[in-house]
C-alpha positions as CSV (number, residue, x, y, z in Angstrom):
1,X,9.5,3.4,5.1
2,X,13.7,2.7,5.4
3,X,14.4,1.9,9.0
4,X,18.2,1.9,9.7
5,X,20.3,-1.1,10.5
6,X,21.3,1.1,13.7
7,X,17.6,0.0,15.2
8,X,17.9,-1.3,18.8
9,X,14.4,-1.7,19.5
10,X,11.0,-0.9,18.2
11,X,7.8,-1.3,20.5
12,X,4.0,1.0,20.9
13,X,4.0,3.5,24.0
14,X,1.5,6.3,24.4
15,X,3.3,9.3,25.6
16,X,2.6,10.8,28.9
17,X,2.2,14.2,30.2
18,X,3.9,15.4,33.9
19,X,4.4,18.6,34.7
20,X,6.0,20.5,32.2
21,X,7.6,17.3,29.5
22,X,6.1,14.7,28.2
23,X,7.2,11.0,29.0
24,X,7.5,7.7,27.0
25,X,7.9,4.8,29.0
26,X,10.9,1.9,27.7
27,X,9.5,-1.2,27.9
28,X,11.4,-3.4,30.9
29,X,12.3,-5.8,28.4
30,X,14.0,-3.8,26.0
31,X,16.6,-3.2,28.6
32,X,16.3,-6.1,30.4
33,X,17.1,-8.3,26.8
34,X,20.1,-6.0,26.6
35,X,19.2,-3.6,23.2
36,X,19.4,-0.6,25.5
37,X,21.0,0.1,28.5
38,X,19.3,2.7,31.2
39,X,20.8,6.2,31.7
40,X,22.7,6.1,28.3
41,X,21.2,8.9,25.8
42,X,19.1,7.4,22.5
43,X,17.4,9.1,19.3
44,X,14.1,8.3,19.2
45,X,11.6,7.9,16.0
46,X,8.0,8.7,16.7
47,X,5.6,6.9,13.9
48,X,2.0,8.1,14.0
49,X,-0.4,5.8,15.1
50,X,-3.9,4.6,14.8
51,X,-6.6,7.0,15.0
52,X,-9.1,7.0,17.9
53,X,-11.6,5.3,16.0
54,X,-8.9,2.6,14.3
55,X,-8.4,1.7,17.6
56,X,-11.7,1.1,19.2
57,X,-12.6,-1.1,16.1
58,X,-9.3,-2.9,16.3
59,X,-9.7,-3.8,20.3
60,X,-13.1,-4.5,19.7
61,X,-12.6,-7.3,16.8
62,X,-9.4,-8.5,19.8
63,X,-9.9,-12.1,20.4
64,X,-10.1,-13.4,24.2
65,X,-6.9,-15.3,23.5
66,X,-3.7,-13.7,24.0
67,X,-1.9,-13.1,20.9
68,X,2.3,-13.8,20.1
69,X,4.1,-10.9,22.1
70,X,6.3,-11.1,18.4
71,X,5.3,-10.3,14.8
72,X,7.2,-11.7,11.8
73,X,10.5,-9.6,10.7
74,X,10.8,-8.2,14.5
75,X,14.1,-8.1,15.7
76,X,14.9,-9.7,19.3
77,X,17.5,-10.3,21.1
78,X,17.2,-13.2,23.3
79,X,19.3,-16.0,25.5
80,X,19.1,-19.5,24.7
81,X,17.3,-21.2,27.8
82,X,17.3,-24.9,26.4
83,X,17.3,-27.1,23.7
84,X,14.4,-28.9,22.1
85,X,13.5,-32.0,21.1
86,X,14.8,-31.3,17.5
87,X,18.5,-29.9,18.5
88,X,17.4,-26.5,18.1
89,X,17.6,-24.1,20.6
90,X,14.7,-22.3,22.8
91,X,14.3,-19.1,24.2
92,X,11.2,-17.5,26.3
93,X,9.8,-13.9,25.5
94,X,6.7,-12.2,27.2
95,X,4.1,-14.7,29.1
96,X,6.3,-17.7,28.5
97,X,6.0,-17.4,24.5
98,X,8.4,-20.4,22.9
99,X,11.3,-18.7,20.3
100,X,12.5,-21.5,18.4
101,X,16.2,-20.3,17.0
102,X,17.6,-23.1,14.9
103,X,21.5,-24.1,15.2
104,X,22.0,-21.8,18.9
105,X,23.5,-23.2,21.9
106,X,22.5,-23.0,25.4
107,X,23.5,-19.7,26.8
108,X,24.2,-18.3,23.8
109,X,22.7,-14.5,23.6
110,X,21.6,-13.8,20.2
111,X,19.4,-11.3,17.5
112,X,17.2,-12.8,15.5
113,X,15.3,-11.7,13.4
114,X,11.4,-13.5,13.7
115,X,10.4,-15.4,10.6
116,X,7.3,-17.3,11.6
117,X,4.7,-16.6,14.3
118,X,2.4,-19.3,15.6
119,X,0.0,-18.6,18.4
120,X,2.1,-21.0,20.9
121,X,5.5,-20.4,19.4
122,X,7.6,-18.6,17.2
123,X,10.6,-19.2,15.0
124,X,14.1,-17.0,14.6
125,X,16.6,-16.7,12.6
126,X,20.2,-16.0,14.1
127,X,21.1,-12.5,12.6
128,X,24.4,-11.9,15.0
129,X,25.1,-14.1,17.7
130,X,27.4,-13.7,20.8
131,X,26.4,-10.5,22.5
C-alpha cells in the first residue's frame, strides 16, 4: 500500500452511528500535537480492519502490561520537554511513554518518524523540525 507524504495522522477508530450519519471520533491528541486543527475540512482514508474473530483472538493473547502507544515507522509530531542524560532530547506521548529524539532542543516542536520501540521508551528520528 502507497500512503502519501501529505499524511497528517493515522490512528484505529470504529465508526459510530447517530441519527442519520455516521461518526468517527479524532483522537484528542492528533489535534492537540498539532497535525490537525478542529473545524478545518480533511480527506479521510478508511483501511479495512480486522475481522470479528481476528479481533477476539488478538485481545485475548493481549498481555496485562500496557503496550508502547507508538509502533515503529509511525509518524509524530511532538515538543521537546527535556533533555536526557545523553544530550538528546525527550518528549512524552500517551501515559507518560519516553520519545527519545536525538540532536532536538528543548521546545523545539518536531516530526519524527519512530525507529525503535521499547516497552518503556521509544526512539525518533527528526524528519522536519520547527513547526
Amino acid at each position: 500500500m502507497e500512503i502519501s507524504d501529505k499524511l497528517l495522522c493515522l490512528f484505529s477508530a470504529e465508526i459510530a452511528v447517530e441519527d442519520d450519519r455516521y461518526i468517527v471520533e479524532i483522537p484528542r491528541r492528533e489535534v492537540e500535537n498539532g497535525s490537525i486543527e478542529a473545524g478545518d475540512t480533511y480527506r479521510v482514508a478508511l483501511i479495512e480492519g480486522r475481522s470479528a474473530d481476528a479481533e477476539t483472538t488478538r485481545r485475548s493473547s493481549v498481555p496485562s502490561e500496557p503496550q508502547p502507544p507508538v509502533e515503529p515507522g509511525e509518524i509524530r509530531y511532538v515538543e521537546i520537554e527535556d533533555i536526557g542524560k545523553q544530550g538528546d532530547g525527550i518528549a512524552r506521548v500517551e501515559r507518560g511513554y519516553v520519545i527519545i529524539v536525538p540532536g532536538a532542543e528543548v521546545g523545539e516542536r518536531v516530526k519524527v518518524e519512530i525507529t525503535e520501540v521499547k516497552s518503556n521508551f521509544a526512539v525518533g528520528e527528526v524528519i522536519e523540525d520547527d513547526l
